[in-house]
N, C-alpha and C positions, 0 to 999 in steps of 0.2 A: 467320235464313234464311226460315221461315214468314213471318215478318212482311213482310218484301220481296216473298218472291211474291205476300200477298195487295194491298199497293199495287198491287204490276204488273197484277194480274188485274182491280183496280178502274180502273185507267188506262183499261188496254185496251178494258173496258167501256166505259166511256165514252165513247174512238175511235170504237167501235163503234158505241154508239148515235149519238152526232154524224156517225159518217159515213152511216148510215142515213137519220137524217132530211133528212141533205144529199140523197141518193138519190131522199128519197120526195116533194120540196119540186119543186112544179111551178109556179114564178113565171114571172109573164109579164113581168117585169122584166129585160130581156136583160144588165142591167148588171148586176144582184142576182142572175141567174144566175152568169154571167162567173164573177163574185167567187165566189160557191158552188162553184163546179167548183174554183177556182185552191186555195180553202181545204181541200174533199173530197181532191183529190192530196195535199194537202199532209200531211193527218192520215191518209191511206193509207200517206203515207211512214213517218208519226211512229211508226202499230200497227207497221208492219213491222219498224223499227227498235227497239221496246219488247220486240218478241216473240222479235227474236232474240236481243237482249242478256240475256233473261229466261230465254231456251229456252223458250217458251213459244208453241203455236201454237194458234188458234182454229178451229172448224169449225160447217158446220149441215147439220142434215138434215133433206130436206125432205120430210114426212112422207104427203105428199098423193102428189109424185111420184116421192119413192125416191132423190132428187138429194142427194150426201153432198159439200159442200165444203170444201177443206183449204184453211189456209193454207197458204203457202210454207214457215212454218218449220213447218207438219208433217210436209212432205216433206222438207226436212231431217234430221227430229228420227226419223222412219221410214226415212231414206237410201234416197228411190225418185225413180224421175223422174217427174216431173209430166208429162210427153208420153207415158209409156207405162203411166200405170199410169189406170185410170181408177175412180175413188174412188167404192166402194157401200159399204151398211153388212156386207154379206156379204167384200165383198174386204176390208174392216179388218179384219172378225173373223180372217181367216188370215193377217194380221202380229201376229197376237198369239202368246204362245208357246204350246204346245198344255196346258200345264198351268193356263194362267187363263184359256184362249178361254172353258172354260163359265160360272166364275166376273163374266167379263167381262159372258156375255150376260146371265146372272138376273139381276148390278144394274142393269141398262140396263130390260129387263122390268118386274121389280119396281119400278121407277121411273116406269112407266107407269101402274100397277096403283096403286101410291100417289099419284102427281102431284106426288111431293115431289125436290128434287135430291139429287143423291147424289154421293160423293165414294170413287177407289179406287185402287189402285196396282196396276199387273202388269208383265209382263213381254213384250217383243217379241221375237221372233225375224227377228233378219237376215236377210236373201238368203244370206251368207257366213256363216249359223251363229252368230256373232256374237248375245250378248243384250244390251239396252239393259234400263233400267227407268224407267216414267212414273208420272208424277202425272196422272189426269184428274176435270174437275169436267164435272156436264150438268146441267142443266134443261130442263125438254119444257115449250113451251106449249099450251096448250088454248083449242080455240072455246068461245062460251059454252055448245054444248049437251054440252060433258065429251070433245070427240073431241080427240085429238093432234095438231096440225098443224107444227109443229114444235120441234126439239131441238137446243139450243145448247151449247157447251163447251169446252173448253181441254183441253191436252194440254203438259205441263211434263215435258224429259227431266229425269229426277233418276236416273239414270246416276253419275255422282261423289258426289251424297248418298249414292247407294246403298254405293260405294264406299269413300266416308269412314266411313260407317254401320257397313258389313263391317270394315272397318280395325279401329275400334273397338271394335267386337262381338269379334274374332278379338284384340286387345291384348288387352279388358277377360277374356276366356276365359283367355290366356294367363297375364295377371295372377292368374287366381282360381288358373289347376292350380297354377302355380308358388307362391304362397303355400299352397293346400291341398296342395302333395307336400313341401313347407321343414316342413323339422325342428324349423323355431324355431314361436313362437307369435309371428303378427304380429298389430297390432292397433290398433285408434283410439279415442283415449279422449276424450270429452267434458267437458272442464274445470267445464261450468258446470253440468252433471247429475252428475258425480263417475259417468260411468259408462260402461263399452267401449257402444261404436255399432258395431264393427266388429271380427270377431276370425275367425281363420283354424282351420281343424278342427284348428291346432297347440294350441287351448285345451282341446283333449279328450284329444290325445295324451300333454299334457303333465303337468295336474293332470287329468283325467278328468270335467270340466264340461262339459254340454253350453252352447252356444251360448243357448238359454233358460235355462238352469239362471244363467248370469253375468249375461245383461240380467234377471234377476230380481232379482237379489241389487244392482243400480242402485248409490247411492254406498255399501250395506255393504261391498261387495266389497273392501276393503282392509281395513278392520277386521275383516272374517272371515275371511281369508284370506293376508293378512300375516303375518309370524310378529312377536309382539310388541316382540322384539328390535332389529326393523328397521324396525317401523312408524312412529316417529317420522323417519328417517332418507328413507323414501321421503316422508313428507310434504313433509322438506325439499324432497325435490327437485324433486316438484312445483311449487314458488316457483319454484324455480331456472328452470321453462322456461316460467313467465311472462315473463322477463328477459331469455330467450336470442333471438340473430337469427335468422333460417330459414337461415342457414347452420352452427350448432352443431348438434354431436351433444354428447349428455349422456350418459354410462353412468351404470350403477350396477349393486352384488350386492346381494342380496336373496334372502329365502326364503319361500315362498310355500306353504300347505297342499293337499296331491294330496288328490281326495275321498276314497284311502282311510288319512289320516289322516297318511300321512310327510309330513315337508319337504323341499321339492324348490328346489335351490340355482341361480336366475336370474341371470343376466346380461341385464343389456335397453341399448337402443342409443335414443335419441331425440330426435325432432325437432321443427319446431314444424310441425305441420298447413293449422292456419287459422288468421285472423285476423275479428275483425270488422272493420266500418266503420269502427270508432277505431283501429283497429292491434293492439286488444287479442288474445291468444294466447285463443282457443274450444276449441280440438282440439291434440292429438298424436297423434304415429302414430311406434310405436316399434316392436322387434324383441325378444324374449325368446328366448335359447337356454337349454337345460338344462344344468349343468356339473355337476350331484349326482356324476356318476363321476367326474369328472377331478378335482372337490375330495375326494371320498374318497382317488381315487387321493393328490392329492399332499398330504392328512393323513397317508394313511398312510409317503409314502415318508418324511413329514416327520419321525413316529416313527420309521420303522427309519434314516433320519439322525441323529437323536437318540439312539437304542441305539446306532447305528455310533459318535456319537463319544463315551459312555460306554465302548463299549470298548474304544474306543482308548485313552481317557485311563489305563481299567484295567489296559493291557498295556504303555502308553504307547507304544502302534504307530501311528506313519501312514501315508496313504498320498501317493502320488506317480503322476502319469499324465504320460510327455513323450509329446507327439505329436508321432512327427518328420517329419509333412508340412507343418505352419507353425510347426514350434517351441515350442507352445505347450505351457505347465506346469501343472496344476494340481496344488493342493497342500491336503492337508486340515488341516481346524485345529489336530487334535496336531500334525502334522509342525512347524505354524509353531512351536509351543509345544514339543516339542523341538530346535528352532532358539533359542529363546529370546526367542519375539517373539509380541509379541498379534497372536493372528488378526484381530482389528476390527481391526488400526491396518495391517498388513504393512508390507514394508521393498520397495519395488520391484519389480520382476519378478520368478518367483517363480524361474523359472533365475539369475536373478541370487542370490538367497538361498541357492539349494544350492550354486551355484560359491564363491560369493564367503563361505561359512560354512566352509569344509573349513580343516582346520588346512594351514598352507603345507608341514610337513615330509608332511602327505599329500596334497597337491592331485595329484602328477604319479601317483602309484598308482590313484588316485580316475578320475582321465583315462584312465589305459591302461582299467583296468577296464570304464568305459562304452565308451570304443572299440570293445574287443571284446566288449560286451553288443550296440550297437549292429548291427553284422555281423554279428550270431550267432555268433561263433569262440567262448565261453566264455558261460558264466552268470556273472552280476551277484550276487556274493555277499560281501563286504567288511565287516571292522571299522575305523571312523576314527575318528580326533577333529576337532569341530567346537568351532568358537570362537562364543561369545557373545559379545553386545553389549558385555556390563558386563567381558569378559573374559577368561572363565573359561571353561575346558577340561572338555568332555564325549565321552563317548563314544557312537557310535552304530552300529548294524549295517542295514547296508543292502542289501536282496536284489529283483531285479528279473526280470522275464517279458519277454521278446521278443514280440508280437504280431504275426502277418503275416496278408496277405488273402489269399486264394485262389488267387491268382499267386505267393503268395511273398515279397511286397513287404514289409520290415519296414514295419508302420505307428504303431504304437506301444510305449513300455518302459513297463508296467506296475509299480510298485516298495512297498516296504514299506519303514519305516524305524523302529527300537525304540531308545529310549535305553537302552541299556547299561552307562552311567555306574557307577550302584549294582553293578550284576555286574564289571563291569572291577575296580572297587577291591574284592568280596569275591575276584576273583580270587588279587590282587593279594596281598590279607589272606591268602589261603591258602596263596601261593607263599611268601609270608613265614614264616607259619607252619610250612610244610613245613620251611624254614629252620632255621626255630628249633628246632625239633622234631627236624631231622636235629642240628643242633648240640647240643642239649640231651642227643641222645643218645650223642653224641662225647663231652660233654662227662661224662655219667653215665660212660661206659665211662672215663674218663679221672681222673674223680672216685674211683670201685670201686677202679681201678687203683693212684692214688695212698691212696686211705683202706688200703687195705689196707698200703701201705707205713707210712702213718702210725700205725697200730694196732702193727702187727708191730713195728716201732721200742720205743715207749716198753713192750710189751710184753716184748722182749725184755730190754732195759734190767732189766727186775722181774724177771723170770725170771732170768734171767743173775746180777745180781748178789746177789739171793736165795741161790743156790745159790754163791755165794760167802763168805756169809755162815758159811756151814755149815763151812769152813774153819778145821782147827785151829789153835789158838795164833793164831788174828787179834786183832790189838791192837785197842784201843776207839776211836783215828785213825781205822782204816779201817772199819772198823765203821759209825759215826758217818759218815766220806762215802760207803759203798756204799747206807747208809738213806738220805742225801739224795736219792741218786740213783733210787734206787727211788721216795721220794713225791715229784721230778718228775715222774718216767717217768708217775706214776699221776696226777699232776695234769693232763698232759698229755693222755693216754687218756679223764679223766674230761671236762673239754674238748672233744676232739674227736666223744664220744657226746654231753655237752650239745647243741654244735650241730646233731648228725643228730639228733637229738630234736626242736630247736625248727623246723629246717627242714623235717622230717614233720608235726609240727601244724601250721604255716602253711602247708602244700599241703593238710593235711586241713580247712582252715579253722576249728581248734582251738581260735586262740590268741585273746583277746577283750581287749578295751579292758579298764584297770582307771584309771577315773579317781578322783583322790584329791588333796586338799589338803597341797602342799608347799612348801618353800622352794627354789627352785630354787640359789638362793649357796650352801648349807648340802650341795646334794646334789654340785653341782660342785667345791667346797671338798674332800668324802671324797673323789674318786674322784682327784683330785691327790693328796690324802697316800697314796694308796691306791699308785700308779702313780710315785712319787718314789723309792724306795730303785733300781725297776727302770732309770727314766731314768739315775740315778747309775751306775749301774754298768756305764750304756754310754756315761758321760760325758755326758749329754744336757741340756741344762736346759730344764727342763717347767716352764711359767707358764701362767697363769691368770686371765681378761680375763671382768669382770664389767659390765652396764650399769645393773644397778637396784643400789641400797641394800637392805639387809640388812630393811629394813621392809618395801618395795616389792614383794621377786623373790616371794613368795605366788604360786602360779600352781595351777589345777584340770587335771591332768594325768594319764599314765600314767606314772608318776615312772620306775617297774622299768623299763621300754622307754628311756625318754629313756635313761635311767642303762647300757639295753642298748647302745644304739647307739652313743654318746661312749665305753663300754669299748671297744669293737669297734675300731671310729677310733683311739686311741690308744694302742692295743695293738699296730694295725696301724704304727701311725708309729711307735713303737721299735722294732717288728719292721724296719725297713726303712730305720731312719737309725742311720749308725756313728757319725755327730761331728754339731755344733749345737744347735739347739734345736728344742721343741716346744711350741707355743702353740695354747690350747683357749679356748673362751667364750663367748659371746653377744650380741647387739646386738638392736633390736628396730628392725622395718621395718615400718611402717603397722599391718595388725593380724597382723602373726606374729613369732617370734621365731626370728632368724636366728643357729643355731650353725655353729662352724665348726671344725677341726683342720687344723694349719699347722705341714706338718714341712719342714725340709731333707733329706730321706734323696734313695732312686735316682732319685725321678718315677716318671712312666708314659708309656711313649709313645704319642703322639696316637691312632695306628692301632688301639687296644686299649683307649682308655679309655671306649668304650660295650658292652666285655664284663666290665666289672669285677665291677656289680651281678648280673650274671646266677649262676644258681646253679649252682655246680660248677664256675665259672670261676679263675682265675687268671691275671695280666697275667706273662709272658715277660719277667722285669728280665732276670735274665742267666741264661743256660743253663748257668756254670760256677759258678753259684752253687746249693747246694740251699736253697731256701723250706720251711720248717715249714708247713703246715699243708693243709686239704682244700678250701680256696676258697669257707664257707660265711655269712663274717663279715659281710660288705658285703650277701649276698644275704638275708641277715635283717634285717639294717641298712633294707636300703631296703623290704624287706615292714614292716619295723615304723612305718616315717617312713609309707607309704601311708596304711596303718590310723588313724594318727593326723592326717590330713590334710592333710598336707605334702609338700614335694619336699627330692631329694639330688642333690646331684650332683658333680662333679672337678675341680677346673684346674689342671694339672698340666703339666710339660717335662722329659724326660727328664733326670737327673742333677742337675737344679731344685729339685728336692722338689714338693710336693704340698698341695692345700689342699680339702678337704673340706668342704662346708656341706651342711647340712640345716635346713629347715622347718618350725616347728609353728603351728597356730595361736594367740595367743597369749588366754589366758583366764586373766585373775589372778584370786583371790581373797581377800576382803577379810576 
């Protein structure tokens, strides 16, 4: 812009003096006048035209007689009329505005006093109020004896410079508040000094550096004030916006040291500035906000995230949020994990997961329930079972909060959900156990009831026929069968406190492994000859089923127990078969040894054959028949096969007979 007005100004000079000397040129040459004149209009045209195009108008004053002449485009540039305004140097002085008239007149003065030009800007005041603002240049000539005779000079409206100026000035202002009132640290960094040029009072707000204190510190400033952690990091990125277009933005975090010593957690935004002549990237100019709160904040909600889902994993609770203004479910990662499903992987939507996991025989209970959690008509408080992936049935209890706004509006069902699995089945264990425990106690009362018949029996038997004995003149016949009867009666009696003996120490946990080196053929062999006159004498034939040789049966064992259990069993099968046979003995299955007792007597029927082992039990053959004994046989039986690490168990049909096995481990010894 200077540079144009000073051509125009040298132009016009020019005009000027060419038109002058055309003026002052007194040829007697009518023709070489002619042409002088035709040429003088013609560059009167051309100033005029230069001056307006320029806004620039010329003037002189004649200093001798006070005569002050305006171009055209000064009245213009003044908005007066040239026919009524009549041009002195006192009447210019009162189009000037009253704040620079005096300013106006010293450098005009002073310009006299010095003989040197001078160059100044002010301001006009309109007729209508209205301010314009000029550019004026003047030089005074001088006679040779130092007097003034006259002063020449321009007059340039710079009215819209002024304006664009203002613009500027009033952006460039606005620029500076709004960077100096931003919370962020803005700033310009010089690539090829490694140092800010330009930083906004957010660098003192922010790390507490004054503006000197960082153009000191030139390119240390990242190596002292970086946190080492990230200093390699931000170097990168550096590179990075040598490479970038002027239209990338580049983030990055970053931590940065506050002068009094903490770290303060940046986020910066950045762009590319400048370029050189080559295109090369000189400058950035990026933004820094501060985020130290919001990343404490969301450190810390990170850990109480982190404790939340420890404790949920501890109680195995999760939670559930439906919002039911867009349907949406969130679900925490227990929940998914008592669903049965990785929280990293989920299965769908997560409503889809809680509808589509309810067991079918509970989905429609599951439905009323939220119905009316939904409406508020009832609280959300339910036990279900939910189906896994792989299957398998769990249980869960699920309790939920209604949420409403201020109006009233249900807005969300808040919900918890605990797997319950482990608590269902100790329920479960314990309704059983009640079970067992009422039965056992049925069964004691029913045991008492019976032992007490059993006692009293063979009791009486010894009493009774005791005092029989005592009777005179009894032959040695009777004699002889009333003692039989009697060391029944006692053998019976001695028997039935056996058992309540051994079944007391195995609740007292008394009774202790005795393992010992035996022949197992050799112990099976006694207990047949032992149990033969008895089978005979109910017609029974008892055999005997061996799998090893007489070398081989060696086993490390509790012989008395084995030896317990097979008396029990085959005592029980004569007790209980009038005609057939009974077959006893052993096989050997992988690493145990499988015995068994295989009678034809009454069976058992199916309903009854898992209270057999129980203690103080008895199976119901027939109600018109009375059974010997207190129900203790089988229930020692099977504590004694436990202890030794095996199983027992029955197959049996009623009026079928019966077949017994049990299990040992098998350990021969050599």
């Amino acid at each position: 812009m200077h540079r144009t007005k000073e051509e125009l100004l040298s132009k016009i000079q020019a005009l000027k003096q060419e038109i002058k000397f055309l003026q002052d040129s007194n040829s007697k040459d009518h023709h070489r006048r002619k042409k002088a004149k035709k040429k003088l209009k013609k560059n009167i045209q051309r100033l005029r035209m230069a001056q307006q195009s320029a806004h620039i108008g010329n003037w002189e004053l004649n200093l001798q007689t006070k005569e002050l002449i305006w171009s055209d485009e000064i009245f213009r540039i003044f908005e007066i009329d040239s026919k009524k305004f009549k041009a002195s140097y006192d009447t210019f002085l009162q189009t000037i505005h009253p704040d620079d008239r005096e300013m106006v007149n010293q450098a005009y003065t002073n310009s006299l006093k010095t003989k040197l030009p001078y160059q100044i800007e002010h301001k006009l005041l309109l007729p209508d109020g209205r301010i314009k603002y000029v550019y004026e240049q003047c030089e005074t000539f001088f006679d040779p004896t130092g007097n003034p005779i006259r002063s020449m000079g321009t007059v340039q409206d710079i009215t819209e410079i002024k304006k664009v100026e203002e613009s500027h000035k009033r952006r460039g202002a606005f620029i500076r508040a709004v960077a100096d009132t931003s919370p962020a640290l803005i700033y310009v960094y010089d690539l090829e000094t490694n140092s800010n040029i330009y930083s906004n009072s957010g660098m003192e707000r922010l790390l507490g550096y004054s503006k000197n204190e960082i153009r000191k510190m030139g390119d240390h400033l990242f190596p002292k004030l970086i946190h080492p952690e990230d200093l390699q990091e931000v170097l990168d990125f550096q590179n990075q916006i040598l490479h970038a277009s002027d239209e990338d933005t580049l983030e990055i975090d970053y931590r940065m040291r506050h002068k009094n010593g903490n770290w303060i957690y940046l986020h910066s935004r950045e762009r590319v500035f400048q370029r050189n002549k080559n295109g090369a990237v000189i400058r950035k100019v990026g933004i820094a906000s501060d985020f130290t709160k919001k990343k404490q904040f969301s450190d810390d909600l990170q850990k109480h995230r982190e404790k939340l889902i420890k404790a949920e994993a501890i109680a195995h609770m999760g939670f559930i949020d439906w919002n039911l203004q867009n349907n949406n479910v969130s679900i925490s990662d227990e929940a998914y994990r008592i669903h049965g499903i990785d929280p990293k992987i989920g299965v769908g939507s997560a409503m889809s997961l809680v509808t589509k996991a309810v067991h079918p025989d509970d989905k429609e209970m599951v439905q009323e329930a939220l119905q009316f959690a939904v409406k508020g008509e009832k609280d959300y408080n339910i036990d279900h079972r939910i189906i896994w992936q792989d299957g398998s049935i769990h249980w869960v209890q699920a309790q939920a909060e209604l949420i409403k706004n201020k109006q009233g509006k249900p807005m969300e069902l808040l919900g918890t959900i605990i797997d319950i699995t482990e608590r269902k089945k100790w329920e479960n264990e314990l309704i059983a156990a009640k079970e067992k425990a009422e039965e056992s106690d049925r069964l004691k009362s029913a045991f008492l009831a019976n032992m007490s018949h059993e006692i009293r029996t063979p009791m009486n038997g010894i009493l009774g026929f005791a005092e029989l004995l005592e009777t005179p003149g009894l032959n040695g016949e009777k004699q002889q069968e009333y003692i039989h009867i009697i060391e029944k009666s006692g053998q019976r009696m001695l028997s039935i406190i056996t058992d309540i003996v051994d079944i007391s120490k195995i609740e007292a946990g008394l009774i202790e492994l005795m393992n010992v080196k035996f022949n197992i053929n050799e112990q099976l062999e006694d207990i047949c000859s032992f149990f033969q006159p008895e089978a005979k004498q109910k017609g029974l034939l008892l055999s005997l089923k061996k799998s090893f040789s007489h070398e081989k049966a060696n086993l490390f064992s509790d012989s008395q127990k084995i030896a317990a259990i097979l008396i029990n069993l085959i005592k029980n099968a004569i007790k209980y078969s009038n005609q057939g046979k009974i077959e006893f003995g052993y096989h050997q299955k992988e690493k145990y040894l499988e015995f068994f007792v295989k009678d034809t007597g009454i069976g058992i029927p199916e309903e009854q054959q898992h209270l057999i082992f129980e203690r103080f039990a008895q199976a119901n053959f027939d109600k018109a028949k009375i059974i010997e004994g207190v129900g203790l046989g089988l229930a020692i039986s099977k504590a004694y096969v436990d202890m030794l690490g095996g199983e027992i168990w029955v197959e049996s049909n009623k009026e079928e007979g019966s077949t017994f096995r049990f299990t040992i481990p098998c350990q021969k010894s050599i």
